[in-house]
C-alpha positions in Angstrom: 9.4 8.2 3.9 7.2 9.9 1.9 7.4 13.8 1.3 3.9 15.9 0.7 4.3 18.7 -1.2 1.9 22.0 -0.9 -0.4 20.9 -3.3 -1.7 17.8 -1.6 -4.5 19.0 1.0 -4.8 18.0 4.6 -7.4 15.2 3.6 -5.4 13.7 0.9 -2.5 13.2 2.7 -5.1 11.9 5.6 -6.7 9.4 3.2 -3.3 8.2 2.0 -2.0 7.4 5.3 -5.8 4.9 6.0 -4.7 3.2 2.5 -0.9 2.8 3.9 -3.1 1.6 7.1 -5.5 -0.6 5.9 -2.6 -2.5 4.1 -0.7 -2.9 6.7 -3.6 -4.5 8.4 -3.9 -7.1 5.6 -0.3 -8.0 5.6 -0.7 -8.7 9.4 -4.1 -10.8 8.8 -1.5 -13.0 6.4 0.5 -12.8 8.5 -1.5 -13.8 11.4 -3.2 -17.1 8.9 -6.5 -14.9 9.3 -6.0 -14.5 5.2 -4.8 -17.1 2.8 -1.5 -16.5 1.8 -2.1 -16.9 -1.6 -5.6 -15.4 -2.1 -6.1 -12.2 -0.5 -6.8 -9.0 -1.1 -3.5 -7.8 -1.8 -2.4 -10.7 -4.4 -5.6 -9.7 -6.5 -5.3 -6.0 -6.2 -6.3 -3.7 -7.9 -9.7 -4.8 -8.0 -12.0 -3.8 -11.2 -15.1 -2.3 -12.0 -15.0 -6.4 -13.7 -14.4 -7.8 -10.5 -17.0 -6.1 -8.8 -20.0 -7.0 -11.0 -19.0 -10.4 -12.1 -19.2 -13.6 -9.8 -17.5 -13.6 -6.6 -15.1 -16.3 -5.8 -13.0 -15.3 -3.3 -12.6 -16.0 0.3 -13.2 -12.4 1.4 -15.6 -10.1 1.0 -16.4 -7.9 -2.6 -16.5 -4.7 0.2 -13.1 -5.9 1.5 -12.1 -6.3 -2.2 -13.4 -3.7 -3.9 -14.0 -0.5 -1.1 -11.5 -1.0 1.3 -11.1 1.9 3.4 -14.7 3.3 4.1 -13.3 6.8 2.9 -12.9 6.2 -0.9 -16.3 4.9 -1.7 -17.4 8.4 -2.5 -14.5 8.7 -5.2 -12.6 5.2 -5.6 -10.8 4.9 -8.9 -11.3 2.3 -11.1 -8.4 0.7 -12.4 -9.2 -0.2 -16.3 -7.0 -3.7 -15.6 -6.0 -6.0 -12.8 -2.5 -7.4 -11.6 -0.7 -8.0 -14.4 1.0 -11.6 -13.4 3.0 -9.8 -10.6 6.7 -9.3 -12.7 6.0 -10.7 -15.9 4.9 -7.5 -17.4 7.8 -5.8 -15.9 10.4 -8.3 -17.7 8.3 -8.5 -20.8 7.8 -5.2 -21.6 5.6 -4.4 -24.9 5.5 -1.6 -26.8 2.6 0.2 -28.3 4.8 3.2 -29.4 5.0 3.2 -33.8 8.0 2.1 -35.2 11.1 4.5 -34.4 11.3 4.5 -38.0 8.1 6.5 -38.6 9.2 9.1 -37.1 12.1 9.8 -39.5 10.1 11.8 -41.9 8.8 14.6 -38.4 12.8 14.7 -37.9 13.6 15.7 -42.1 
């Protein structure tokens, strides 16, 4: 379930219920063996500014990759990195925080 709050508009809410679509529709095209199992959209999502200019080889289209749902061209965001090798980055965590140490002399 998902709860908007007052501050999402009308049209927000509207374009997050085409993403929630549009992936539904690619889980039913794997589904269906209309999509490779292992090389579809959704295994290589998010897609990158990268992925978008450099050479295509993937067995669906850069549009199907890269502007799925007509309604975000105008204002897609970019992720700055793709899938991160699905859970090893959330069982390897890595910090970029300083050492706790350094912050011993803020705390004196």
């Amino acid at each position: 379930m998902v709860e908007p709050t007052e501050s999402e508009t009308k049209a927000e809410i509207d374009r997050f219920i085409t993403a929630l679509l549009a992936i539904r529709d690619e889980i039913r095209a794997v589904e269906e063996g209309r999509m490779d199992a292992q090389n579809n959209p959704l295994k290589h999502a998010p897609h990158t500014v990268e992925d978008l200019v450099a050479e295509w080889d993937r067995p669906y289209s850069r549009e199907t990759g890269c502007f799925p749902p007509a309604s975000f061209r105008g204002d897609k965001y970019w992720p700055p990195v793709g899938r991160v090798d699905n859970v090893f980055g959330d069982r390897n965590l890595v910090c970029t925080c300083p050492p706790v140490e350094s912050y011993l002399d803020a705390a004196e």
